[in-house]
N, C-alpha and C positions, 0 to 999 in steps of 0.2 A: 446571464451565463447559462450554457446548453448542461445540465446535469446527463447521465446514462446511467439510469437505475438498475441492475441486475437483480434478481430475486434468487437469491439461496435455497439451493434445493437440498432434502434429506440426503441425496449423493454427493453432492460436494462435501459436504460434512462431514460423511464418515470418510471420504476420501481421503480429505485433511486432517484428521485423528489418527485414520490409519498410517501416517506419510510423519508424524512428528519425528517421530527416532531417524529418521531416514537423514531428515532436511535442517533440523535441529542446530544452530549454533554456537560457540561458544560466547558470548554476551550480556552483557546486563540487559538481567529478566522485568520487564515492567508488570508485567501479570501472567498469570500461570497458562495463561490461554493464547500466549502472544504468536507463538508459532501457527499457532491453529489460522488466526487472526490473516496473519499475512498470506497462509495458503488461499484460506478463503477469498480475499481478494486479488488473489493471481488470479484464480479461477475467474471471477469475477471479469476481472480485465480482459481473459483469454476469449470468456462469453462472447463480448464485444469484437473484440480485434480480430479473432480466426473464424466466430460464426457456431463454435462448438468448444465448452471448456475442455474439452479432454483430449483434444488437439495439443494442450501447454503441457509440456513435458518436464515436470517441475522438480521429478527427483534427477536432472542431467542441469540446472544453474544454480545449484550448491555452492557461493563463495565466486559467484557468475553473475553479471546483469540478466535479471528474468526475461525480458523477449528481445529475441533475433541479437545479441547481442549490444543495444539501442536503448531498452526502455526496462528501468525500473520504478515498482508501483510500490508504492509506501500505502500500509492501512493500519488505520486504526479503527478500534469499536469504541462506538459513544454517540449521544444523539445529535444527528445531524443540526450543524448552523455553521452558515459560512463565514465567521469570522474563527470558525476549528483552523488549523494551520498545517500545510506542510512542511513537516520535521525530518530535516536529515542529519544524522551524525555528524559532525564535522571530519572527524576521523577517517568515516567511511569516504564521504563527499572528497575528501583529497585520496584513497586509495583510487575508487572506481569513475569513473567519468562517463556514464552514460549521457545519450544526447537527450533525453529525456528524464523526469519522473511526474510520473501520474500516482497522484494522492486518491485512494478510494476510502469510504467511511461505509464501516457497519453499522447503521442506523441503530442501536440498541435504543428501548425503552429506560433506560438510566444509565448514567455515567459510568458506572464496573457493573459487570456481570460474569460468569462463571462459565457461561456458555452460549452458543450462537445459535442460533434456532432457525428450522427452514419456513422460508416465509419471510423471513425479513430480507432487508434490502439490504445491497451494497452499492453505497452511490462513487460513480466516477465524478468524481469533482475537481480534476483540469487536473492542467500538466506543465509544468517549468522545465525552461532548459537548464542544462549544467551553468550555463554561464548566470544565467537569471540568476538559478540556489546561489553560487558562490559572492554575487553583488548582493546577496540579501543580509536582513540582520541573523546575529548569531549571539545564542544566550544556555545558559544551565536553564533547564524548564524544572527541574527539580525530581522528587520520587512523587508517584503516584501516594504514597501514604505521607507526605511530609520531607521538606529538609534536602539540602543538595541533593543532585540525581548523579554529580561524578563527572557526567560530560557536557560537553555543548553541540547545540544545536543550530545548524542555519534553519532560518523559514521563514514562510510565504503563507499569508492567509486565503482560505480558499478563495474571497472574494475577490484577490488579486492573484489566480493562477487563471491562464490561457483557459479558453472553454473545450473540452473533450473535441467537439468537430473540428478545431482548428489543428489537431493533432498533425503534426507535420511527417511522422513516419504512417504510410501504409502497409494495412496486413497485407502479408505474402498471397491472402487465399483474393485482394483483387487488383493483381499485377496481371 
């Protein structure tokens, strides 16, 4: 499978610090860092797909599929291995119906950490269609500290998510 490693720069970072209060939703917090998290890997994505992250205009998809209306990117932080999984809400998965999601992973050095540091990576590690997530299994993965987590979850292990080049939507910058 084709990975797309992005590397985290000290600007992305503070961008995504700066941007919490903004973008911030109302739902169960898995870790204190998770907003940060998912900007980070917009960015990430954006790197890829537009050529320049600061083309993604991330405080206008608030409560919105994150690009062109099409594609959203689920991240998580944790050390990279492809049998990590792409997790979608169940919940959400029946609100929004993008033709995609692309799972990226912030490669951290241990399992939780408190902050994301520039320099590390964030791997694009493939992409399911809406239809693929909704045939998938669906389970409670539980809380990060222990014991139900409340919802469920469809997913797909990265092993078995489509490779980043076969991504079927193209960016707009090469139309």
């Amino acid at each position: 499978m084709k990975f797309i490693d992005v590397m985290i720069s000290k600007e992305m970072i503070k961008e995504a610090k700066n941007s919490v209060e903004k973008v911030k939703v109302n739902r169960t917090v898995a870790s204190p860092i998770d907003t940060i998290v998912g900007l980070i890997g917009e960015f990430a994505f954006a790197e890829w797909f537009y050529g320049n992250w600061k083309e993604h205009d991330h405080l206008d998809t608030k409560g919105q599929i994150d690009f062109i209306n099409q594609i959203e990117v689920k991240t998580s932080a944790y050390p990279f291995r492809e049998n990590l999984n792409l997790l979608v809400r169940e919940d959400y998965a029946k609100k929004r119906k993008p033709n995609c999601y692309v799972q990226t992973i912030i490669d951290t050095p241990r399992p939780y950490v408190n902050d994301i540091l520039p320099g590390w990576i964030c791997r694009l590690s493939g992409w399911a269609s809406h239809k693929e997530l909704i045939d998938a299994p669906i389970k409670d993965f539980g809380a990060k500290g222990g014991g139900r987590g409340g919802y469920r979850c469809f997913y797909i292990p990265i092993y078995k998510l489509n490779s980043m080049d076969s991504l079927p939507i193209q960016s707009p910058r090469n139309k």
